[in-house]
PLY file of the C-alpha trace (Angstrom):
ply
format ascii 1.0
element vertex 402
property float x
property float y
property float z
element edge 401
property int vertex1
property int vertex2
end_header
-105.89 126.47 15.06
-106.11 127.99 18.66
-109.28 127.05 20.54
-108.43 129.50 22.74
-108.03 132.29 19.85
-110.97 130.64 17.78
-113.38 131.63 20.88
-111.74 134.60 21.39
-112.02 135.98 18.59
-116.01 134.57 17.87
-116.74 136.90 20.92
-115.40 139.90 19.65
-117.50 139.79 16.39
-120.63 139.74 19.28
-118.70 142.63 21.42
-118.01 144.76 18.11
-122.02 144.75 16.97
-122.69 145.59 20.76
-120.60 148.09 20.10
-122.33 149.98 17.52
-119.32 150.10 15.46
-118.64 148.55 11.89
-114.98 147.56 12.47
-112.76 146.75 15.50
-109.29 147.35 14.02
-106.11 146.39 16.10
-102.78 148.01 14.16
-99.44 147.10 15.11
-96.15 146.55 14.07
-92.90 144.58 15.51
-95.11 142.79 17.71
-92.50 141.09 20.02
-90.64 144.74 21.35
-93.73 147.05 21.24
-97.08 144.78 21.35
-100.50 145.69 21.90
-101.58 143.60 24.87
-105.12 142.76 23.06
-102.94 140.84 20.49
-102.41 137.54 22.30
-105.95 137.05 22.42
-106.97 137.14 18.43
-103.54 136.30 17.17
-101.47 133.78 18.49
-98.55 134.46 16.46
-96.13 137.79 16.30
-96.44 140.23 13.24
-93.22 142.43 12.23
-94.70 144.58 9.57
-97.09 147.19 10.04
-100.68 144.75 10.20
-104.21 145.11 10.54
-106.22 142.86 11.88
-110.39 143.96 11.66
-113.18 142.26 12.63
-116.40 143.21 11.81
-119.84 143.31 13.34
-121.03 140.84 10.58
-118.86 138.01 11.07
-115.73 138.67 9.06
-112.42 138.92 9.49
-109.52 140.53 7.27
-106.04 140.18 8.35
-104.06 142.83 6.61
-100.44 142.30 7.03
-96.92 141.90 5.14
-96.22 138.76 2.87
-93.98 136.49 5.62
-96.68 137.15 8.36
-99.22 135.79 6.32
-99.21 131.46 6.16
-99.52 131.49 9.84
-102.31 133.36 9.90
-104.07 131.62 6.70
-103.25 128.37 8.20
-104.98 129.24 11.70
-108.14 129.36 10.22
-109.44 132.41 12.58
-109.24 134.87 9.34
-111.96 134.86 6.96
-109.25 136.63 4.44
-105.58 137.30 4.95
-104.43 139.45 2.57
-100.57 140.11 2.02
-98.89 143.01 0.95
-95.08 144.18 -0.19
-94.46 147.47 -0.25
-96.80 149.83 0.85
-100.33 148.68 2.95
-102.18 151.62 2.13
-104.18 150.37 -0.16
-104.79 146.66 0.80
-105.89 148.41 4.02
-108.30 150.68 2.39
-109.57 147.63 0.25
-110.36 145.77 3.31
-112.14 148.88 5.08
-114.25 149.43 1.70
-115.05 145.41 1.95
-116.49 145.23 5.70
-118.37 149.14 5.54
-120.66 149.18 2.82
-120.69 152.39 0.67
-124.28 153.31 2.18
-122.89 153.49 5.32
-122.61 157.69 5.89
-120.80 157.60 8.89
-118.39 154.93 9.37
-117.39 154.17 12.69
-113.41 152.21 13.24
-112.82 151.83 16.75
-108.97 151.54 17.63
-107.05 150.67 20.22
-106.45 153.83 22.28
-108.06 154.43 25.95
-107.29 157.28 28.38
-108.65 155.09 31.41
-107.80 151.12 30.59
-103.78 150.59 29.92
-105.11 147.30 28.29
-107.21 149.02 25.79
-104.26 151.77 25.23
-102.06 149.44 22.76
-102.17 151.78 19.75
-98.92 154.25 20.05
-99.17 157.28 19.20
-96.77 157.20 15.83
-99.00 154.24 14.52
-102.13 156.51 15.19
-100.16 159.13 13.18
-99.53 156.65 10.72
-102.93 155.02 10.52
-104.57 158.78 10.34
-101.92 159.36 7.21
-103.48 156.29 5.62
-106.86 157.34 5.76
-106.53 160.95 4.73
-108.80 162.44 2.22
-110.65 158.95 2.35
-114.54 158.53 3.95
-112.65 156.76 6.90
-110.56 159.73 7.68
-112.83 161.18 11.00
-114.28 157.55 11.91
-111.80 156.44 14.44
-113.19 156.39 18.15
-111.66 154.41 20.99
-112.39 150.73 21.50
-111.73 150.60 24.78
-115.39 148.86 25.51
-114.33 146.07 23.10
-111.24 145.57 24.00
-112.66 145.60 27.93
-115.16 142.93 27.84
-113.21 141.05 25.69
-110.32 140.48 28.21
-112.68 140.29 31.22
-115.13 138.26 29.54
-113.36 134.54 30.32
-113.74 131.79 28.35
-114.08 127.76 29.66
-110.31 127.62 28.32
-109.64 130.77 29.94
-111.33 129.91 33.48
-109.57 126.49 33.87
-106.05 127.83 32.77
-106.44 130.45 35.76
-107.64 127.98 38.04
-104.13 125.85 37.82
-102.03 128.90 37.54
-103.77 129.15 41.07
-103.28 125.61 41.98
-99.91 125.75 40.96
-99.16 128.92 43.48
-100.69 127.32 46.74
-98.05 124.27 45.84
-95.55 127.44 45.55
-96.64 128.76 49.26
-96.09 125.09 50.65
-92.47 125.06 49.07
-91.56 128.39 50.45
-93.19 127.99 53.52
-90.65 124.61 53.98
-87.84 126.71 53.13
-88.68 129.76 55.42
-86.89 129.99 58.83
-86.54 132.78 61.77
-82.70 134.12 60.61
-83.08 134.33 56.87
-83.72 137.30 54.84
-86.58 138.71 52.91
-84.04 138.67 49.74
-83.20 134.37 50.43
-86.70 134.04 50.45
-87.27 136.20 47.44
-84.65 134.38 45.64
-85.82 130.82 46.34
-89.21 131.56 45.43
-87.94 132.83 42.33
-85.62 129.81 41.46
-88.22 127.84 41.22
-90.61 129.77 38.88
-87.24 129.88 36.99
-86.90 126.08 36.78
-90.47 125.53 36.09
-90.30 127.30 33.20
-92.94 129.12 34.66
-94.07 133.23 34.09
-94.46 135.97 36.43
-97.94 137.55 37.03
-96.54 141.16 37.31
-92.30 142.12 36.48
-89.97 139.92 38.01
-88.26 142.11 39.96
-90.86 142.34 42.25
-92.87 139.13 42.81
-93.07 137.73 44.77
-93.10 140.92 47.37
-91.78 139.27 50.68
-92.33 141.10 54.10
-91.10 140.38 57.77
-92.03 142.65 60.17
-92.67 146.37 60.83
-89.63 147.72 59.06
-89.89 145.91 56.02
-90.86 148.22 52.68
-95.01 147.55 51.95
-96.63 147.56 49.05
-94.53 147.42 45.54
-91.23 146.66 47.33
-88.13 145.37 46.78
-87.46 142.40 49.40
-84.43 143.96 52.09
-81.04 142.03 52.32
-80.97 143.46 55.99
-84.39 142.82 57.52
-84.09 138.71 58.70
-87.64 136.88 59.82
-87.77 136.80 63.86
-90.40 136.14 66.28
-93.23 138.33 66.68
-93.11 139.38 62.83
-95.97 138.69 60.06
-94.46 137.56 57.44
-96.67 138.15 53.95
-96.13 137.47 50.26
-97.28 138.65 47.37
-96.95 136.11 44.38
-98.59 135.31 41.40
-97.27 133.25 38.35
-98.02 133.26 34.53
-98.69 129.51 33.83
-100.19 128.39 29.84
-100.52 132.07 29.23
-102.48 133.26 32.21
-102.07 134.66 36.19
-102.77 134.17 39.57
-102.29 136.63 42.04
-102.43 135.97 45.73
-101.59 137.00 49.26
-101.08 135.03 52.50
-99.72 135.98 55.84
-98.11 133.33 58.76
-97.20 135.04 61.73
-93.35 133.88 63.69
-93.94 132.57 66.77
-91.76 133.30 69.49
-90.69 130.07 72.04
-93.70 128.58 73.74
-96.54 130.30 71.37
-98.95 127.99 70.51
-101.32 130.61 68.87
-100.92 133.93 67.18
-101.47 137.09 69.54
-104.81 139.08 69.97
-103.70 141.81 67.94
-102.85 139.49 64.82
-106.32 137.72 65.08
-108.18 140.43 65.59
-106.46 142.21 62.35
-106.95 139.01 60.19
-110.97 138.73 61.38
-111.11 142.81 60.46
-108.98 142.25 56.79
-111.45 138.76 56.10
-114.68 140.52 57.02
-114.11 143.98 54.64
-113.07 141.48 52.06
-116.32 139.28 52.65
-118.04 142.74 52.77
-117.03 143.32 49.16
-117.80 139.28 48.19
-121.35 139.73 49.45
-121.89 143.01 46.74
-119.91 141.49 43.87
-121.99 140.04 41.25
-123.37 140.85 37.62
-124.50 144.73 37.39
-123.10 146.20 40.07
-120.85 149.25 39.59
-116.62 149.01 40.74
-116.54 151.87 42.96
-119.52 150.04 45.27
-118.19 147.05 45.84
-114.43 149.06 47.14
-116.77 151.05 49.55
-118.56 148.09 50.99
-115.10 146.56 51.90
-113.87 150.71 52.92
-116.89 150.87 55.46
-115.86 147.40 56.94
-112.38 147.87 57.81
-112.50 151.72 59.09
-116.00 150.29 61.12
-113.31 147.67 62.52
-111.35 150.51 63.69
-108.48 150.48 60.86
-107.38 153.04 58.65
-108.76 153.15 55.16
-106.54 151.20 52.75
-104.95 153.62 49.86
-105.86 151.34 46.49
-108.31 149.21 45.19
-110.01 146.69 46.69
-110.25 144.55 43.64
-108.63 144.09 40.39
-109.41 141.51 37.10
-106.95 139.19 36.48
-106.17 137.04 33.14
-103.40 137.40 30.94
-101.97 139.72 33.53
-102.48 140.29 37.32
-103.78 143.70 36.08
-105.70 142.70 33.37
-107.63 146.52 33.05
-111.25 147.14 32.33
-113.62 147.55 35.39
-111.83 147.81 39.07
-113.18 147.72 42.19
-111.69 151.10 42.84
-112.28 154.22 45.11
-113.83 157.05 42.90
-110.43 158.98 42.85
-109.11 160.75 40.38
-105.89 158.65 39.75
-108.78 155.51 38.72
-110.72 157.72 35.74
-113.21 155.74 34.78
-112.65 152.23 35.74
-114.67 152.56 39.14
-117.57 153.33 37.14
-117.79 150.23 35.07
-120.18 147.88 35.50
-118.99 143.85 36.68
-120.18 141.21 34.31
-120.44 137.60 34.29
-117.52 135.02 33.88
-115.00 137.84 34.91
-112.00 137.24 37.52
-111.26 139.50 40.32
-108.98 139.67 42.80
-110.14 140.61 47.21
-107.66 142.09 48.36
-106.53 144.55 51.64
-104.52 144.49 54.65
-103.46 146.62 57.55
-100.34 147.67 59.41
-100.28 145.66 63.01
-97.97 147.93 65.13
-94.77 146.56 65.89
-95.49 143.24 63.63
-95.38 144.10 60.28
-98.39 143.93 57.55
-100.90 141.72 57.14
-102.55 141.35 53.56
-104.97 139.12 52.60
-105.77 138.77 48.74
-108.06 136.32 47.19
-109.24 135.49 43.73
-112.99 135.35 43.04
-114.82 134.60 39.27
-118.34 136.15 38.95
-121.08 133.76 38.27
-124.87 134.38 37.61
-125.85 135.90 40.36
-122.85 135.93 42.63
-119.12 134.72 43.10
-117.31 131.85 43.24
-114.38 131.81 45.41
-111.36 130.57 43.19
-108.59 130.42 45.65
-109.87 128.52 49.25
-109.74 131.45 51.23
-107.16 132.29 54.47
-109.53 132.76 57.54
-106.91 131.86 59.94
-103.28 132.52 61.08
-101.24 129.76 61.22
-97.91 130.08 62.57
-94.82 129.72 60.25
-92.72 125.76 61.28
-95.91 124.44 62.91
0 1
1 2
2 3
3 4
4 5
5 6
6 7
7 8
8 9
9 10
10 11
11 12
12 13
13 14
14 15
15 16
16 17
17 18
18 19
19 20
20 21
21 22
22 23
23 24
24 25
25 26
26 27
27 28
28 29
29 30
30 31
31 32
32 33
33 34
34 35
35 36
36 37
37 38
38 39
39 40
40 41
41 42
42 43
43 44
44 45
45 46
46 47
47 48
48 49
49 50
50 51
51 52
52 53
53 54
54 55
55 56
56 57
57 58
58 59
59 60
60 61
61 62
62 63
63 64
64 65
65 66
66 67
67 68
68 69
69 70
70 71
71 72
72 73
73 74
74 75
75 76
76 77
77 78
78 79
79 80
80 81
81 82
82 83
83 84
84 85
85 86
86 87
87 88
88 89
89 90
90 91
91 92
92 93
93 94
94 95
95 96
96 97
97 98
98 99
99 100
100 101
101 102
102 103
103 104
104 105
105 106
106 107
107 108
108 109
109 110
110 111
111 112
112 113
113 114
114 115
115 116
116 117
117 118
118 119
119 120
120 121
121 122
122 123
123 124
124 125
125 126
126 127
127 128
128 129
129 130
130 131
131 132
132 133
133 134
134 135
135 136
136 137
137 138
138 139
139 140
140 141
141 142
142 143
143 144
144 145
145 146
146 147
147 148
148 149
149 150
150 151
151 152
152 153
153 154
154 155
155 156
156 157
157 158
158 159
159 160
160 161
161 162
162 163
163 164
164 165
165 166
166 167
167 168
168 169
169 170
170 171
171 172
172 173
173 174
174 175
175 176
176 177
177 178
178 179
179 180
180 181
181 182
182 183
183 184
184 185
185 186
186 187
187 188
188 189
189 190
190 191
191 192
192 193
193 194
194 195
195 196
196 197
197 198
198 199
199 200
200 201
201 202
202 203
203 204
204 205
205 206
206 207
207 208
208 209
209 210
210 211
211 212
212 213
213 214
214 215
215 216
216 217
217 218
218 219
219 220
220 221
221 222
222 223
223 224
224 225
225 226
226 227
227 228
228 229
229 230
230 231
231 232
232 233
233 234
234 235
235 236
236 237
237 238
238 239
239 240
240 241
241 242
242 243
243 244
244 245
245 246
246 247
247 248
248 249
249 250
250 251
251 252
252 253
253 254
254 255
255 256
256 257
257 258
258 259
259 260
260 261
261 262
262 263
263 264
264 265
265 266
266 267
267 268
268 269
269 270
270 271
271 272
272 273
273 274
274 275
275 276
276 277
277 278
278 279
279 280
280 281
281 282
282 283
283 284
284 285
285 286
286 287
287 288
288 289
289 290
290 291
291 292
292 293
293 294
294 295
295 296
296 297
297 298
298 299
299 300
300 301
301 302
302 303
303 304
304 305
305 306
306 307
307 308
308 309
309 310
310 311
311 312
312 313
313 314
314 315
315 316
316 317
317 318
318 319
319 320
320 321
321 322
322 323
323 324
324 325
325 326
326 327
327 328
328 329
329 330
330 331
331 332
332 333
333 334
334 335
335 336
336 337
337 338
338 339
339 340
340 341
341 342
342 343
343 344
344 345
345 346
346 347
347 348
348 349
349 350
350 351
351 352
352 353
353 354
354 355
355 356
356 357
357 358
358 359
359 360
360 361
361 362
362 363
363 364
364 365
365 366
366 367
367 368
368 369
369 370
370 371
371 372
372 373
373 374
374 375
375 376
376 377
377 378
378 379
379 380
380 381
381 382
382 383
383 384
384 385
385 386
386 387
387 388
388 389
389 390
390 391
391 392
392 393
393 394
394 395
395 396
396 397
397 398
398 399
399 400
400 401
């Protein structure tokens, strides 16, 4: 049995009665080309058929799924019933509904997997929603499926111990990462060698990537370098003068780190970065300690981002075009509540409301003329009444072979 899954899946049955709704359902089928991304966190094995998996507000759990998918989920021990089926689920499903929603109750209330605002919550396709209606046609069930997008939410951001101390080494294990590329780096290579190097050794590591490959980690040198998701140029070499910045952030045991740093390239005789770089760095750190100083339990996204907006632009720098904060977990973008402008682009997710034990990321930067961009991005978990800062934060410059 997974610990990880076994208290998992014990706070769902808590979210699900929050919830007001009688079943959380989670349908998919050929789990390892089109998963949902809630499924790694109450199943830690891959289903091929079409399967059910419900959880209830009163404690039970029915896995509904075909015959050679069951034994590993009997054997985990997470299922209260697992119940195989050959041919058709439609019934074995139904069964399972009629078990965990009592015939008194009038209105029945199934929340799915569907979300117009969280991608994480958004796992149910649309032809297994066509599918799933088809099932419960001309059934009591058949107009009681609502989104569970505030399930499926909490229950990502919501971490775990297990959860919180696998993050904190995938974070561990990315400031070792920094030092190795930071031995590697020299004025005269490219943005793509450094790319590559950083890359070999996730690769050898057996490690995972935070967000896809093909862009982490994002490597910049200077002002003509591509910002923000990038590709790293073959062209554009480190020199003096530049910032150079990275963006990485690895999958390690399952979950992500995601982090930023900057070093700026010191020409011959510098013994200190220029008053232009500092003065960027102190106006990036204090926006970002802006946001820190908001961020705790009950506050809404879209305040924290304009504590850190008001900070920069009062520093004299333009306003930044994205969020100031993210959650992370399974992935660098884990969805539910961002720390997010209230634009339209963000729907809803400025207007959630940050709860205890989640992860965030800090993050901002700002374009120093002729240099290049300097972003600073840390991690944060949110405590009782507060944050603790998960990565050991970059408050200074230092300068790249020094």
């Amino acid at each position: 049995m997974s610990t990880l899954t076994a208290e998992k899946l014990a706070q769902a049955t808590d979210l699900v009665a929050r919830a007001g709704v009688d079943v959380w359902l989670t349908f998919v089928r050929e789990s390892a080309t089109g998963g949902d991304p809630v499924l790694p966190l109450i199943a830690d094995v891959g289903l091929v058929w079409q399967s059910a998996l419900l959880v209830s507000a009163g404690d039970e759990r029915i896995a509904v799924v075909g015959t050679y998918d069951a034994e590993p989920l009997e054997s985990s021990g997470n299922w209260t019933r697992v119940v195989p089926y050959d041919e058709d689920m439609r019934e074995p499903l139904l069964e399972a509904l009629e078990a965990l929603i009592g015939p008194d109750v009038v209105s029945p209330r199934i929340a799915v997997n569907y979300s117009e605002n969280d991608v994480m919550a958004d796992g149910l396709s649309h032809g297994m929603w066509l599918l799933l209606q088809n099932y419960l046609e001309g059934t009591r069930f058949a107009d009681a499926l609502e989104s569970a997008e505030p399930i499926v939410g909490a229950l990502r951001a919501g971490k775990t111990g297990t959860e919180l101390h696998r993050i904190r080494v995938a974070i561990q294990t990315t400031n070792t990462h920094f030092e190795r590329i930071l031995d590697f780096t020299k004025v005269g290579l490219t943005e793509r060698a450094i790319y590559e190097f950083a890359q070999d050794w996730i690769d050898e590591q057996d490690l995972g990537y935070a967000w896809d490959r093909a862009g982490n980690p994002i490597v910049n040198s200077g002002p003509d370098s591509m910002i923000g998701h990038g590709l790293p140029s073959t062209t554009i070499t480190v020199q003096p003068g530049h910032i150079l910045h990275f963006d990485l952030g690895i999958k390690e045991d399952g979950y992500c780190s995601d982090m930023q740093r900057c070093w700026y390239v010191p020409h011959e005789g510098e013994t200190e970065a220029p008053e232009d770089v500092k003065r960027a760095l102190d106006a990036v750190n204090a926006a970002i300690t802006a946001a820190a100083e908001l961020l705790r339990p009950g506050v809404v996204g879209w305040e924290v981002d304009a504590a850190a907006r008001e900070s920069i632009v009062a520093s004299g720098y333009p306003e930044y075009k994205h969020a100031v904060g993210h959650q992370v977990g399974r992935s660098a973008h884990d969805g539910g509540t961002a720390l997010a402008p209230r634009w339209a682009r963000y729907g809803q997710v400025p207007f959630g409301v940050v709860g205890r034990d989640e992860v965030y990321t800090l993050e901002l930067g700002v374009v120093v003329e002729g240099r290049g961009y300097l972003g600073i991005e840390e991690m944060v978990w949110v405590t009782m009444d507060g944050i603790e800062w998960l990565s050991d934060r970059q408050l200074d410059m230092p300068l790249l072979g020094r």
